[in-house]
FIVEXGU-852446 format. One line per field, with one value per residue: z negated, x, y of N, C-alpha, C, O in turn; residue number from 0. Coordinates in nm, 3 decimals. Example, Ala and Ser with C-alpha at 12.3 -4.5 7.8 and 13.67 -1.06 7.14 Angstrom:
<nodes>
n.up	(-0.780;-0.708)
n.east	(1.319;1.285)
n.north	(-0.569;-0.225)
ca.up	(-0.780;-0.714)
ca.east	(1.230;1.367)
ca.north	(-0.450;-0.106)
c.up	(-0.780;-0.787)
c.east	(1.320;1.290)
c.north	(-0.330;0.003)
o.up	(-0.846;-0.804)
o.east	(1.424;1.341)
o.north	(-0.332;0.114)
n	(0;1)
</nodes>
This chain:
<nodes>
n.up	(-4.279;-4.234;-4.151;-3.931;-3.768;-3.790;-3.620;-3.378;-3.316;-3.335;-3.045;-2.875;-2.861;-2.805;-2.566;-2.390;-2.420;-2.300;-2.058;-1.985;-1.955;-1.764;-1.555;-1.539;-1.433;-1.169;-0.826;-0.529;-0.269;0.111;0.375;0.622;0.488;0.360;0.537;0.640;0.478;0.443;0.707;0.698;0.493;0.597;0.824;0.705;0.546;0.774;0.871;0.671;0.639;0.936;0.863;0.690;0.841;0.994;0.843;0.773;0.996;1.074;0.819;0.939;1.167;1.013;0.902;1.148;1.227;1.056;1.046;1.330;1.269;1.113;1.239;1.475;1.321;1.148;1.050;0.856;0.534;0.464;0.249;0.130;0.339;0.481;0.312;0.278;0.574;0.636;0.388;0.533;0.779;0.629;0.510;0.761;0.928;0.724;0.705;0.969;0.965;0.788;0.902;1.094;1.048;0.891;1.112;1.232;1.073;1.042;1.292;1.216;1.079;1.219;1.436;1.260;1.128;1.349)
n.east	(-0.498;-0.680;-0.860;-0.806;-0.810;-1.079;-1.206;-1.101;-1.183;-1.457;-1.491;-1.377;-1.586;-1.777;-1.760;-1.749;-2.003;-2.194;-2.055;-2.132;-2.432;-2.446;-2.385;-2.561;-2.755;-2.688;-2.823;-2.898;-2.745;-2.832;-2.742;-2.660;-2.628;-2.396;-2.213;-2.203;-2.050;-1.859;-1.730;-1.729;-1.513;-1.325;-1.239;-1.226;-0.966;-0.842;-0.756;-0.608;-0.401;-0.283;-0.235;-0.031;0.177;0.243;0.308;0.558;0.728;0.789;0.939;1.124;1.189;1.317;1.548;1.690;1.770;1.938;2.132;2.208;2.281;2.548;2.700;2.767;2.951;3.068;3.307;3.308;3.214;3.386;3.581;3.334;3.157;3.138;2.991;2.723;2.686;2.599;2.428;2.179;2.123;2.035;1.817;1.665;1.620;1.488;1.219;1.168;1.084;0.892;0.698;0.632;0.478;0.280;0.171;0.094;-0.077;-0.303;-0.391;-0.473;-0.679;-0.853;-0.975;-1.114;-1.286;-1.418)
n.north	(-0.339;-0.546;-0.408;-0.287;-0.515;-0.618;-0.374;-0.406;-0.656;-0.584;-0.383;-0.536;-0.747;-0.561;-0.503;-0.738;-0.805;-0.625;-0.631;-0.832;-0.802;-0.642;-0.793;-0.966;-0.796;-0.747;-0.818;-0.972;-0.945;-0.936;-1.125;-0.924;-0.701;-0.740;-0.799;-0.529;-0.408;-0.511;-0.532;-0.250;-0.200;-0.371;-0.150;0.061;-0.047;-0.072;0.164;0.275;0.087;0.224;0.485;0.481;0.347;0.542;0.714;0.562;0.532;0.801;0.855;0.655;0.797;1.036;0.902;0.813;1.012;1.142;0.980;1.029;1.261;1.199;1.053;1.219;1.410;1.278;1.343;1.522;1.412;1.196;0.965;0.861;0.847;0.601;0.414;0.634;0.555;0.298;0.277;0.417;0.303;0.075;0.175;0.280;0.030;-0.109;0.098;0.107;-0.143;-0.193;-0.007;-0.158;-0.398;-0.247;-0.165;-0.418;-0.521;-0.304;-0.392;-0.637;-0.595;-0.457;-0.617;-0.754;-0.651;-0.626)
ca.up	(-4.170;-4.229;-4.131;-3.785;-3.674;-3.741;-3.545;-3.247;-3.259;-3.268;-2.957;-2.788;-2.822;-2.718;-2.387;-2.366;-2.441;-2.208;-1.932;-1.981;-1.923;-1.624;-1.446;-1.523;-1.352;-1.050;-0.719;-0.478;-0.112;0.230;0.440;0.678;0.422;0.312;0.686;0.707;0.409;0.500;0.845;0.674;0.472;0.684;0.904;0.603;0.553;0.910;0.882;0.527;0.732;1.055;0.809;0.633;0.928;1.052;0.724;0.779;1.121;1.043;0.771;0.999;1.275;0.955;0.864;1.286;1.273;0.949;1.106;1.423;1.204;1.048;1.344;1.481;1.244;1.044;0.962;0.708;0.499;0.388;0.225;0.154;0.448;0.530;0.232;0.342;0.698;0.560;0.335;0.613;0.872;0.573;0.505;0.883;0.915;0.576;0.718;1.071;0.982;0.713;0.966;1.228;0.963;0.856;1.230;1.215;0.930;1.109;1.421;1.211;1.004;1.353;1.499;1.144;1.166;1.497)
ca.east	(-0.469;-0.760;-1.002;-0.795;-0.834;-1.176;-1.229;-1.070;-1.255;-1.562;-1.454;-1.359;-1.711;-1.880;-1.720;-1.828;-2.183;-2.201;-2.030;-2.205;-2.578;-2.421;-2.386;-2.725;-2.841;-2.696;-2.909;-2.831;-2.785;-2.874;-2.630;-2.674;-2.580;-2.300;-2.153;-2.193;-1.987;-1.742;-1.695;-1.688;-1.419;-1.210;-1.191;-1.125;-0.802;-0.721;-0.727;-0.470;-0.268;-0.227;-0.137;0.095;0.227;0.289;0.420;0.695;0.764;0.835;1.084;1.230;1.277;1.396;1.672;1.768;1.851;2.036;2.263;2.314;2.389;2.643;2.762;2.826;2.986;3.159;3.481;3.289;3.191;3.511;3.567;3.136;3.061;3.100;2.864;2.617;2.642;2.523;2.249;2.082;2.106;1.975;1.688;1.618;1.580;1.336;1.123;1.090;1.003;0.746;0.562;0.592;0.422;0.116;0.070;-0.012;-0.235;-0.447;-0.428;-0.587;-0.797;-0.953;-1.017;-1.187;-1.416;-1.537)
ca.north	(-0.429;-0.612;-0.348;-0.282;-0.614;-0.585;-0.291;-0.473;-0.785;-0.513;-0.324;-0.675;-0.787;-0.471;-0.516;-0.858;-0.822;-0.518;-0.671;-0.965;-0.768;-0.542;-0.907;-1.032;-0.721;-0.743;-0.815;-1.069;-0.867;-1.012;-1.155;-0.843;-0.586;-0.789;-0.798;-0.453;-0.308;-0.597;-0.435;-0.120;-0.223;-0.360;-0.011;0.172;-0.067;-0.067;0.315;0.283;0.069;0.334;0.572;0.426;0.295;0.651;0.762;0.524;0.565;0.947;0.840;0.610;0.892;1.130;0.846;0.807;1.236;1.161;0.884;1.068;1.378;1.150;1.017;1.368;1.471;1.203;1.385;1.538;1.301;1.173;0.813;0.767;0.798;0.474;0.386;0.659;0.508;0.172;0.272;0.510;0.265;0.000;0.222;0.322;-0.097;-0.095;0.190;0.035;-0.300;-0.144;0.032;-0.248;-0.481;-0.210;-0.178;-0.489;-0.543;-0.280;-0.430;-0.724;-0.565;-0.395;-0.763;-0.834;-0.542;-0.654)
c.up	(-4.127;-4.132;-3.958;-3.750;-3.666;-3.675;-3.396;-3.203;-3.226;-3.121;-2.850;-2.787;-2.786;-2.577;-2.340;-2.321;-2.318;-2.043;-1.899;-1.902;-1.800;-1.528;-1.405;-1.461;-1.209;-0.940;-0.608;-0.315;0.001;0.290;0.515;0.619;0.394;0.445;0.688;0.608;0.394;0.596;0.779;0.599;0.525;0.788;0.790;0.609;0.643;0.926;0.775;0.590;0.865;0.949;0.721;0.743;1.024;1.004;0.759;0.906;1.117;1.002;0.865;1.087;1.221;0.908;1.015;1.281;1.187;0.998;1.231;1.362;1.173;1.189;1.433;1.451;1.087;0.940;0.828;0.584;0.412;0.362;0.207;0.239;0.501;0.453;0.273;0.500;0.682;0.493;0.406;0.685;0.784;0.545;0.647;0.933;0.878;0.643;0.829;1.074;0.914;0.806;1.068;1.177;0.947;1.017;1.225;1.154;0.962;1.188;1.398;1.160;1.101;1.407;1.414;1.139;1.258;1.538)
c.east	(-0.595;-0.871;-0.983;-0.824;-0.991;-1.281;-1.212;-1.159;-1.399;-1.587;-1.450;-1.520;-1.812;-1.848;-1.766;-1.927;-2.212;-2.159;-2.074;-2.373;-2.521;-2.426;-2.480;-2.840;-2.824;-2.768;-2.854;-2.840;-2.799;-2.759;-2.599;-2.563;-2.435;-2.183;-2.063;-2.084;-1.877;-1.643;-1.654;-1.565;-1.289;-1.139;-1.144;-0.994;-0.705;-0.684;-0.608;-0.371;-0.184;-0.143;0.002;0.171;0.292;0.355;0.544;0.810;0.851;0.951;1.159;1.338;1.400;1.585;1.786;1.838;1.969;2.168;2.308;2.358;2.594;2.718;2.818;2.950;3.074;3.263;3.396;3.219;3.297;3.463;3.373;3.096;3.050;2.994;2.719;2.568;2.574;2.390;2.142;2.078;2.006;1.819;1.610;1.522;1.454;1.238;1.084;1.014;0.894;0.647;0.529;0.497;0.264;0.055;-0.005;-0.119;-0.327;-0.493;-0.559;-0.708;-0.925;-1.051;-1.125;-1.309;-1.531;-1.613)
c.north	(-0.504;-0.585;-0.272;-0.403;-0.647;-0.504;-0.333;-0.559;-0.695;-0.442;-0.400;-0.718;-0.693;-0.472;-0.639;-0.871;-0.695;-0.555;-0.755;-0.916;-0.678;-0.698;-0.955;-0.903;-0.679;-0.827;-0.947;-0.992;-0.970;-1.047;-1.005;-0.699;-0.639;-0.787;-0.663;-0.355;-0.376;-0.522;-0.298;-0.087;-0.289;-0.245;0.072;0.089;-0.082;0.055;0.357;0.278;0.159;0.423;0.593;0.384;0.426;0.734;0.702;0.517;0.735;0.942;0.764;0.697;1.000;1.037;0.826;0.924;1.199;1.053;0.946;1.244;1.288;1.115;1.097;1.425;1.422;1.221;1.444;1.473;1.206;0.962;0.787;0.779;0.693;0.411;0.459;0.623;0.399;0.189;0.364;0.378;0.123;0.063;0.263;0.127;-0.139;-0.044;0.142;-0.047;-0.260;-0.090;-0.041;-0.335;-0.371;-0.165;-0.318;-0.568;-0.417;-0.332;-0.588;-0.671;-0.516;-0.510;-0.804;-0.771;-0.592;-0.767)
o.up	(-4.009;-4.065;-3.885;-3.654;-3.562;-3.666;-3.308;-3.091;-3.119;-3.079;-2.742;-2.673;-2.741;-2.488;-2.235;-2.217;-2.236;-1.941;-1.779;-1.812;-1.731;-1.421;-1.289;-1.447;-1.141;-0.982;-0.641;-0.256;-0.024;0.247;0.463;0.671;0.413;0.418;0.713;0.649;0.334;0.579;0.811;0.617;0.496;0.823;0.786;0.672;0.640;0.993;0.792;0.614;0.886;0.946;0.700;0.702;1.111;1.057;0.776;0.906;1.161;1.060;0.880;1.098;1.279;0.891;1.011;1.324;1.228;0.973;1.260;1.408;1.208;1.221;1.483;1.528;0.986;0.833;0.713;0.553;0.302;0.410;0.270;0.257;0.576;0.516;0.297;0.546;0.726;0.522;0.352;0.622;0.849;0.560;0.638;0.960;0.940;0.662;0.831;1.140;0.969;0.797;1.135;1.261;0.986;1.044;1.218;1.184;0.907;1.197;1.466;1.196;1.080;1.419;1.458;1.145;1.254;1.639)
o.east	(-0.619;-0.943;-1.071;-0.900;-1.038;-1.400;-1.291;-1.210;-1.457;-1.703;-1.499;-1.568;-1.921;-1.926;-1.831;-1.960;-2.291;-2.214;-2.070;-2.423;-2.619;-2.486;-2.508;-2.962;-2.900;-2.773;-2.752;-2.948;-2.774;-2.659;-2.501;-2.473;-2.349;-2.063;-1.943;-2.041;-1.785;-1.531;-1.548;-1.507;-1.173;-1.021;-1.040;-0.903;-0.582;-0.582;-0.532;-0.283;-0.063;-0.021;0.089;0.286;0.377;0.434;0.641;0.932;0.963;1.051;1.273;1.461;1.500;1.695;1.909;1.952;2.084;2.287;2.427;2.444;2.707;2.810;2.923;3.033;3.115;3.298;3.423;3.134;3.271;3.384;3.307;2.985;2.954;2.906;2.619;2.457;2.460;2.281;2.033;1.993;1.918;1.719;1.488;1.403;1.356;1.146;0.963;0.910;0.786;0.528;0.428;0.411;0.155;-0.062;-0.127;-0.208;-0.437;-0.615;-0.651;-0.821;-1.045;-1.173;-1.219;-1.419;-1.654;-1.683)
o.north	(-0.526;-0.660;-0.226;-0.388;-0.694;-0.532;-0.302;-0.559;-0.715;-0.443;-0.365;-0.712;-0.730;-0.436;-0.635;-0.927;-0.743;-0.516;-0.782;-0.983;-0.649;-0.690;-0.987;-0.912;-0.610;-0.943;-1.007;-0.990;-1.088;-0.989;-0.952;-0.632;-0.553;-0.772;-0.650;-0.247;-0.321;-0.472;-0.244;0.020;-0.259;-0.245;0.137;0.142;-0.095;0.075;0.452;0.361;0.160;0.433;0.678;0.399;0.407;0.811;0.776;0.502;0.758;0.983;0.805;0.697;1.042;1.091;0.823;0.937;1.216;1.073;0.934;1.320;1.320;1.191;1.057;1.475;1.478;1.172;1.409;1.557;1.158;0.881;0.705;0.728;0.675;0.353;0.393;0.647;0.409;0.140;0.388;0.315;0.068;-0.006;0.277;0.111;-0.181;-0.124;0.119;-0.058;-0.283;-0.118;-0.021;-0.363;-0.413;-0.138;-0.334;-0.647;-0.422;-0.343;-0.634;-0.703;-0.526;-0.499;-0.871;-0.827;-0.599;-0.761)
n	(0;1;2;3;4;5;6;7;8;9;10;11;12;13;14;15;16;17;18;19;20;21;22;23;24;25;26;27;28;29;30;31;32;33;34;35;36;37;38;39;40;41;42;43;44;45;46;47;48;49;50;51;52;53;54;55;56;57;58;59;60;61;62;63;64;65;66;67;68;69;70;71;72;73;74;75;76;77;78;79;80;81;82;83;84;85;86;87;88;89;90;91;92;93;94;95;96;97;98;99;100;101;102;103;104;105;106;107;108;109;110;111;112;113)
</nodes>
C-alpha cells in the first residue's frame, strides 16, 4: 500500500515540475499575433456553429416528414400514436430551436472575427 502511494505522489510531482518548466518557457506574443489567431478562432467556431446548425435543421426537416407521415397515415399507428405524435413534434421543436440558437452563435462569432 505503502509503496503505491508512493508511486503516485511520484507521478503527481513529475507533472508538476514539468508543467511547471513548460510555463517558464513560454514567450510573450505581440498584440498583433494575438488578434490574429483570435480572429482565426472565432471563424473556425462560426464555421462549427453553421454546421451544426445545418445538422439540426436536417433533423428537424427529417422529424417534419415523420409527423406528416404520421399525420397521413394515423390509422396505423394505433393507441401510440398519440405518444409518437408528441415526442416527434417535441423533438421537431428541440431540433429547430438548436439550430436557430448555433445560427446564432455564428452569426456572433462572424461579428467577433471582424
Amino acid at each position: 500500500m505503502q509503496a503505491r502511494l508512493n508511486f503516485v505522489v511520484i507521478i503527481i510531482l513529475t507533472f508538476l515540475v514539468s508543467s511547471v518548466s513548460l510555463a517558464g518557457e513560454s514567450t510573450n506574443t505581440g498584440e498583433a499575433e494575438a488578434s490574429v489567431g483570435t480572429s482565426l478562432y472565432h471563424i473556425k467556431l462560426a464555421e462549427h456553429y453553421e454546421k451544426e446548425s445545418k445538422e439540426m435543421y436536417a433533423k428537424a426537416e427529417a422529424e417534419r416528414k415523420m409527423l406528416k407521415e404520421y399525420e397521413d397515415h394515423s390509422e396505423y399507428y394505433g393507441r401510440a400514436g398519440q405518444e409518437y405524435h408528441s415526442h416527434h413534434e417535441a423533438l421537431l421543436r428541440e431540433f429547430t430551436s438548436a439550430a436557430e440558437r448555433n445560427a446564432q452563435m455564428a452569426a456572433v462569432h462572424r461579428r467577433m472575427a471582424k
